[in-house]
matplotlib code that plots the C-alpha trace (Angstrom):
import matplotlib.pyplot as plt

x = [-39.1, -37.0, -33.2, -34.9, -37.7, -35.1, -32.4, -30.9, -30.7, -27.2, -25.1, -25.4, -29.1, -29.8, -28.3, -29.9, -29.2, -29.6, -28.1, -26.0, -26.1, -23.3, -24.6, -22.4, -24.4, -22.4, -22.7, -19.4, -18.8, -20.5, -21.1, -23.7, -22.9, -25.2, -24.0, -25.0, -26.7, -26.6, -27.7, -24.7, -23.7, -24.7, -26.8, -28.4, -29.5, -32.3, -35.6, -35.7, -33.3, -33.4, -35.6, -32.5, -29.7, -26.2, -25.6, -22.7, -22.3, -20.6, -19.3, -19.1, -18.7, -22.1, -24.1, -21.8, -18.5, -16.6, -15.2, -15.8, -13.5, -14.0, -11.9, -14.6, -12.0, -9.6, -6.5, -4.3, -6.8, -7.6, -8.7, -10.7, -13.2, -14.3, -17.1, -18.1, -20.1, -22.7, -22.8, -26.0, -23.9, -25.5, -24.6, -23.4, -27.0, -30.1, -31.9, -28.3, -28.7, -31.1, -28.1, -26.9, -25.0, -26.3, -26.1, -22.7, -22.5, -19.3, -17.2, -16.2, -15.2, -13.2, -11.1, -10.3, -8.9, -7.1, -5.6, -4.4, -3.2, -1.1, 1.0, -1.1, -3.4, -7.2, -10.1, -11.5, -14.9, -17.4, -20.7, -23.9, -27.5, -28.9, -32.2, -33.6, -35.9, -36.7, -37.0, -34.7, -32.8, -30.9, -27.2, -24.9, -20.9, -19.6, -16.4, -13.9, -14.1, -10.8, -10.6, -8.4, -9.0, -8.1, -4.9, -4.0, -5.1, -2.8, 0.2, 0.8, -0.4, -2.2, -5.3, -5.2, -1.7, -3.8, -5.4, -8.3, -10.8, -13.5, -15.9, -14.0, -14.4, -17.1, -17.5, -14.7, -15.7, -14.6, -17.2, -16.6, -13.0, -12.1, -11.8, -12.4, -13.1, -9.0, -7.8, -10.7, -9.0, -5.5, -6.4, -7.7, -4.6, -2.1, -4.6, -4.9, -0.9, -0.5, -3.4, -0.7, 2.3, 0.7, -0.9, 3.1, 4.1, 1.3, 2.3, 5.8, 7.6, 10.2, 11.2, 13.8, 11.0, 8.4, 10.8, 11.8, 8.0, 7.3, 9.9, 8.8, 5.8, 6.9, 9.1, 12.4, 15.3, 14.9, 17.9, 15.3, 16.8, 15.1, 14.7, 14.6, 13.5, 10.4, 7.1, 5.6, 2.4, 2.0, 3.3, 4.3, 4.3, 1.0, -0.9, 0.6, -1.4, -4.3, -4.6, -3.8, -6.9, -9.1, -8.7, -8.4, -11.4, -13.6, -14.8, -17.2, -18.1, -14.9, -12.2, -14.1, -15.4, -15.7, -12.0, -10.2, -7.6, -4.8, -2.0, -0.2, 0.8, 3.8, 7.2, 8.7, 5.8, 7.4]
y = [-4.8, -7.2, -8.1, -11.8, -11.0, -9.2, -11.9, -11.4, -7.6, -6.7, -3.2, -1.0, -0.4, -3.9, -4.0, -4.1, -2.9, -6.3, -7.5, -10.8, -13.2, -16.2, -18.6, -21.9, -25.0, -25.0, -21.6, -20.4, -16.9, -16.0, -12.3, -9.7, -7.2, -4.9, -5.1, -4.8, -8.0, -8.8, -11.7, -13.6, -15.6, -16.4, -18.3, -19.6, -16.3, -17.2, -18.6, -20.8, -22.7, -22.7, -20.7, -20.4, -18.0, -17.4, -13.9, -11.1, -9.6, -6.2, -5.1, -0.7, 1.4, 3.1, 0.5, -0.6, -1.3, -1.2, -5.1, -8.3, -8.8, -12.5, -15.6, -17.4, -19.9, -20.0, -18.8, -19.4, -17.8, -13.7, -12.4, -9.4, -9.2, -6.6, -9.0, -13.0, -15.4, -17.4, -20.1, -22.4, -24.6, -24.4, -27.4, -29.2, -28.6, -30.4, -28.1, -29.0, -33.0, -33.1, -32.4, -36.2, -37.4, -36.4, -33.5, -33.3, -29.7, -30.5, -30.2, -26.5, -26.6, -29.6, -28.2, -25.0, -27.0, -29.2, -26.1, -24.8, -28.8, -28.2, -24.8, -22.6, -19.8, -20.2, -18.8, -20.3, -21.4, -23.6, -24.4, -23.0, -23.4, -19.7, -18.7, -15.6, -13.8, -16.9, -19.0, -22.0, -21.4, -24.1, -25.7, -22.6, -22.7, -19.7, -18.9, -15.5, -13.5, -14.0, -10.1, -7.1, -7.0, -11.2, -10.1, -7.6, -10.7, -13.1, -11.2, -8.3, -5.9, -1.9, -2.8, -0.3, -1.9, -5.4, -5.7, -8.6, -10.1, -12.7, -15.1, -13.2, -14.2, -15.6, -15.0, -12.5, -10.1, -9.0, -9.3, -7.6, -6.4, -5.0, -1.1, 2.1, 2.6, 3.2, 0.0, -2.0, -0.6, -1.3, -5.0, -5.7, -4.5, -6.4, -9.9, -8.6, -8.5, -11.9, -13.4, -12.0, -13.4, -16.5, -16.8, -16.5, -19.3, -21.7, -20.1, -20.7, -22.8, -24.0, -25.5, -22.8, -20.1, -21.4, -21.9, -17.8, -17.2, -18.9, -17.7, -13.9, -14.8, -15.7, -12.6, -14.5, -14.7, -18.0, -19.5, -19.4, -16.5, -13.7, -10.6, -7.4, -5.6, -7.6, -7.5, -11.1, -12.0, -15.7, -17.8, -21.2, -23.2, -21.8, -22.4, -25.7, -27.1, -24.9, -26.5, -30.4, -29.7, -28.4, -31.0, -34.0, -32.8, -32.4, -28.8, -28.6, -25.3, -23.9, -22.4, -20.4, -18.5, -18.9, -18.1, -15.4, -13.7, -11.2, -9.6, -6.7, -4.0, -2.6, -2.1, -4.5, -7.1, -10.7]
z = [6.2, 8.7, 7.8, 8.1, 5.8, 3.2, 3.8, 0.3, 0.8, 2.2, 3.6, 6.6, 5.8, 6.6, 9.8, 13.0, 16.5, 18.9, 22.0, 22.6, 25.2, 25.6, 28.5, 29.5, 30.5, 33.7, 34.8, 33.7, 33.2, 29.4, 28.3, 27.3, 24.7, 22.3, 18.3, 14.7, 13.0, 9.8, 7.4, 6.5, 3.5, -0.1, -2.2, 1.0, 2.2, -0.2, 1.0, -1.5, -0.4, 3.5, 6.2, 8.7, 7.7, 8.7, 10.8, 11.2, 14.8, 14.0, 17.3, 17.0, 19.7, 18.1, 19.9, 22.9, 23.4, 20.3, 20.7, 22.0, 25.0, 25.7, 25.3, 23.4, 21.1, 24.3, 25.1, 22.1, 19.7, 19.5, 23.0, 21.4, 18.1, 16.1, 14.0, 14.5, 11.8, 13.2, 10.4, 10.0, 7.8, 4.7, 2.5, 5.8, 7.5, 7.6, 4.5, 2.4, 2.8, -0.3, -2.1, -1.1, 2.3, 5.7, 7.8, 9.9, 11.2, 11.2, 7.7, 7.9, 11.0, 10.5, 7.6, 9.5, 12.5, 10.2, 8.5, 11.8, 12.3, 9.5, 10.7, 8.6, 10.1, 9.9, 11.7, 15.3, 15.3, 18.3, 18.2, 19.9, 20.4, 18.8, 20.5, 19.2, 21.3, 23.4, 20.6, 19.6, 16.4, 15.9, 16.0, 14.8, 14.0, 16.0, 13.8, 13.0, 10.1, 8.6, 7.5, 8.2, 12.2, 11.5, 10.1, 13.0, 15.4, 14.4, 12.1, 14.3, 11.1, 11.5, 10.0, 7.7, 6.2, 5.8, 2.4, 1.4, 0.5, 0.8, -1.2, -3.5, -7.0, -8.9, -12.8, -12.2, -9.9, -6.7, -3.7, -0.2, -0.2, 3.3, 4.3, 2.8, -1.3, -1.5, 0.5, -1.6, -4.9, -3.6, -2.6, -6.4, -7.6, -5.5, -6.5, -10.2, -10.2, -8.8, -11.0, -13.9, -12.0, -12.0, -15.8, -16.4, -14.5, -16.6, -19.9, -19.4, -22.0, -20.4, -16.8, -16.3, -17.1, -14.8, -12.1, -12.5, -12.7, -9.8, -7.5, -9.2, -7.8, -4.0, -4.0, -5.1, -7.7, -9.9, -7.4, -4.3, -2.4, -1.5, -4.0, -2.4, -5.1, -5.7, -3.9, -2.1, -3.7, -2.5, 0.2, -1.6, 2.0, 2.7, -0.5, -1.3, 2.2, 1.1, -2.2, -0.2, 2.5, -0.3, -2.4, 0.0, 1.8, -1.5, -1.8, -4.4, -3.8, -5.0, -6.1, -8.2, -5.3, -1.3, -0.1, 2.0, 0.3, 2.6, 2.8, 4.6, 2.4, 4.1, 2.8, 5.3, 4.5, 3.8]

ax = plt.figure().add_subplot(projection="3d")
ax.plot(x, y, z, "-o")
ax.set_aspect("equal")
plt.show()
C-alpha cells in the first residue's frame, strides 16, 4: 500500500510523512527538515516504463516547519520554498535511452538555465545523489515548482492573487491548477479567454485584424500602446523566447501538454 508501490495513484492520500537530509561533499552547512512526499510526474510514474520515479517534497507546517529556509540554488534564486521536484529525468535518464540517444541528465535543466539566459523567468534546479533509507537512488534534478508560491518568489504577487497551471493540457483538459476549487475555476477561465483571444488572431482575414487581435491579446490598442480597459493575457516578449527555446531545443513531448501556465489576477496586474 506504499506511495512507491501505487506510484500512479496521486492526492493527499498518497502522501507520506518523511524527513530530508541535504549533505555537501565538503562538509558545508546542508539541512534537515520533516515534509510530505509524493510521487511526481506522468506517464513515467508507471512501472512499465521505469522502476525510479520522480518525487514532491511538500513542506507544511503539519509535519515541521512550514518552508524550506535554505539557499539551495544560491543567492539570486528564492531563499525560502513551500514544495521542491526531485526529477529522475525521465526521457533524459538511463530507462528513456531506449527511445534513441543516450542518457544526459542534463536536457531539462539545460533549457531552464537557458530560459533564464534569455531574461525570462524559469525555475532553479541542481543535481543530487537521492539515498532513501541508506540506499542509493540515483542521479536526481533538484528543481522549483514553477506554481503559485513560484509566482510570489520571483513577481512579488499574494499567492492567492497568482492564478496557474501545470502539465496543463492534454486532449483538452486541465490537470493540477493551483489553489482552492474557486482559484482553480478562475485560472481556467482567464486561459479559456486567452485560448479565444488567440483562435482570433489565426482566423483573422486581414493583417490589420490580426495585428488588433494580437495586441487584444497582450492587453493593447492595435497601435501598440497600452489599453487600460483591457485585461493582459499573454506577454508577447516572453512567449516569443518560449516558443525559440522550445523549438531550437527539440521538445517532442510538447506543446500539447508539459508546460506552466501563470498569471497574477489583480487589477493592477500588467
Amino acid at each position: 500500500d506504499g506511495i512507491y508501490t501505487r506510484s500512479t495513484s496521486s492526492g493527499a492520500q498518497y502522501e507520506r510523512p518523511t524527513s530530508v537530509e541535504y549533505l555537501h561533499p565538503d562538509g558545508s552547512d546542508g539541512f534537515q527538515i520533516d515534509a510530505g512526499i509524493r510521487i511526481q510526474g506522468g506517464a513515467f510514474r508507471g512501472h512499465g516504463l521505469t522502476k525510479k520515479h520522480s518525487f514532491r517534497l511538500l513542506f507544511k507546517s503539519e509535519y515541521g516547519a512550514g518552508n524550506l529556509d535554505y539557499p539551495l540554488f544560491g543567492s539570486e534564486a528564492a531563499q525560502q520554498f513551500d514544495s521542491l521536484t526531485l526529477r529522475m529525468e525521465s526521457n533524459d535518464g538511463w530507462q528513456g535511452a531506449a527511445a534513441g540517444g543516450q542518457p544526459q541528465y542534463a536536457r531539462d535543466e539545460f533549457h531552464r538555465r537557458t530560459q533564464r539566459a534569455m531574461g525570462q523567468p524559469s525555475p532553479h534546479g541542481t543535481y543530487a545523489h537521492l539515498y532513501i533509507n541508506g540506499i542509493y537512488w540515483g542521479l536526481y534534478n533538484v528543481a522549483e515548482r514553477p506554481d503559485d508560491s513560484f509566482g510570489e518568489s520571483y513577481y512579488g504577487a499574494e499567492r492567492d492573487s497568482w492564478d496557474g497551471f501545470n502539465a496543463a493540457f492534454d486532449r483538452g483538459n486541465v490537470i493540477n491548477a493551483d489553489g482552492d476549487r474557486e482559484r482553480q475555476d478562475r485560472a481556467v477561465t482567464a486561459w479559456t479567454t486567452m485560448a479565444g483571444l488567440a483562435r482570433d488572431v489565426r482566423q483573422a482575414r486581414t493583417e490589420p485584424d490580426r495585428t488588433a487581435a494580437l495586441m487584444k491579446l497582450a492587453g493593447k490598442l492595435p497601435d501598440g500602446t497600452d489599453d487600460p480597459s483591457q485585461e493582459t493575457f499573454l506577454d508577447l516578449e516572453n512567449y516569443i523566447d518560449y516558443l525559440i527555446l522550445n523549438q531550437w531545443g527539440g521538445n517532442t513531448d510538447w506543446p500539447r501538454k508539459n508546460f506552466y501556465v501563470g498569471r497574477e489576477n489583480s487589477p493592477d496586474s500588467d
